[in-house]
C-alpha positions in Angstrom: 1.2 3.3 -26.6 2.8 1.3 -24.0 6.0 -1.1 -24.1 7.4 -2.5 -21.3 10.7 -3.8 -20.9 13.2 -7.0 -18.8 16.7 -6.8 -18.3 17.6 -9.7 -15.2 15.4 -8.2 -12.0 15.1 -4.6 -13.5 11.9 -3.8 -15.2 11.3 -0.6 -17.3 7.6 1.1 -18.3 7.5 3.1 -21.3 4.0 4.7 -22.2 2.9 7.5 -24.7 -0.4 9.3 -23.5 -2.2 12.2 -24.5 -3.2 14.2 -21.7 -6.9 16.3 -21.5 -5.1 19.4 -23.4 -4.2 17.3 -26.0 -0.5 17.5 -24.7 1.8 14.9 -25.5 3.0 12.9 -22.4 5.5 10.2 -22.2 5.7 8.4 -18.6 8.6 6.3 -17.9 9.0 4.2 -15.2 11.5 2.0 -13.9 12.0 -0.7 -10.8 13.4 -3.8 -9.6 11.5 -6.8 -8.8 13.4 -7.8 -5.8 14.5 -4.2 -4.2 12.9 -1.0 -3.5 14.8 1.0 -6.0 12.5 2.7 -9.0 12.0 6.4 -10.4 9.9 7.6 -12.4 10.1 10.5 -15.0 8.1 12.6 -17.3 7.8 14.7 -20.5 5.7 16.9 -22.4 4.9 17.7 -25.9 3.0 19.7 -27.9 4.1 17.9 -31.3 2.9 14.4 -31.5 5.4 13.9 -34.1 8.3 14.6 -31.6 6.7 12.6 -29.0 6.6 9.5 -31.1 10.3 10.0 -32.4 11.4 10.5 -28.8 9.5 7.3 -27.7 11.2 5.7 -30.3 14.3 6.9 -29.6 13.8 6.0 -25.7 13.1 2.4 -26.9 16.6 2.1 -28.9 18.4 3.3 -25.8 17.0 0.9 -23.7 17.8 -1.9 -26.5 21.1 -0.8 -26.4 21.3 -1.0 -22.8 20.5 -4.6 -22.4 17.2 -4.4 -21.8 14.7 -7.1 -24.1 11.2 -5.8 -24.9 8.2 -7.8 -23.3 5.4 -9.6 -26.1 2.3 -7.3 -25.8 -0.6 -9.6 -24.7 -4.0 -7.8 -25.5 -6.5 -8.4 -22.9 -9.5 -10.8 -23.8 -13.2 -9.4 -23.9 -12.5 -5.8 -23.9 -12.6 -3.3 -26.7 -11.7 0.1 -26.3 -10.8 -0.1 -22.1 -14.7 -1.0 -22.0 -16.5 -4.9 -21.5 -18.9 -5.1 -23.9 -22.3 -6.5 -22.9 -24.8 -8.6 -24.6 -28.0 -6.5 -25.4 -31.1 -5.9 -22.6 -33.9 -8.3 -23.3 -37.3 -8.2 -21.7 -37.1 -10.1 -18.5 -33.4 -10.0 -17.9 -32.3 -9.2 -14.9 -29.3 -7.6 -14.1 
């Protein structure tokens, strides 16, 4: 999961990812469009329960705060991270 965030110059990242170990990892990071000022922090769960309600509960701070949640545009021709190609045919060349 992924949600990202506006509030005047200040932009905020908030991602949910499951690592290799099949840990729990929520990634937040934070910057301003116009400055050099950002940070960046992690956390790690084993429950992906927890995980989701802290994620959740990340999102309603930064509500509170002033910060507006971005529309999620899904990006054309791809399905699953991967482009998906039309089938060989003899004589093709690729």
């Amino acid at each position: 999961m992924r949600q990202e965030f506006v509030r005047g110059k200040r932009r905020y990242i908030l991602s949910l990812d499951i690592d290799l170990f099949e840990a729990c990892v929520i990634n937040r990071h934070w910057y301003g469009e116009t400055n050099r000022r950002h940070g960046r922090r992690q956390e790690l769960f084993t429950d992906l329960g927890v995980a989701k309600s802290r994620f959740t509960a990340v999102q309603a701070y930064l509500v509170s705060r002033g910060y507006e949640p971005l529309p999620h545009y899904p990006l054309h021709g791809c399905l699953g991270g991967a482009v998906r190609r039309a089938p060989f045919r003899h004589g093709d060349r690729r």
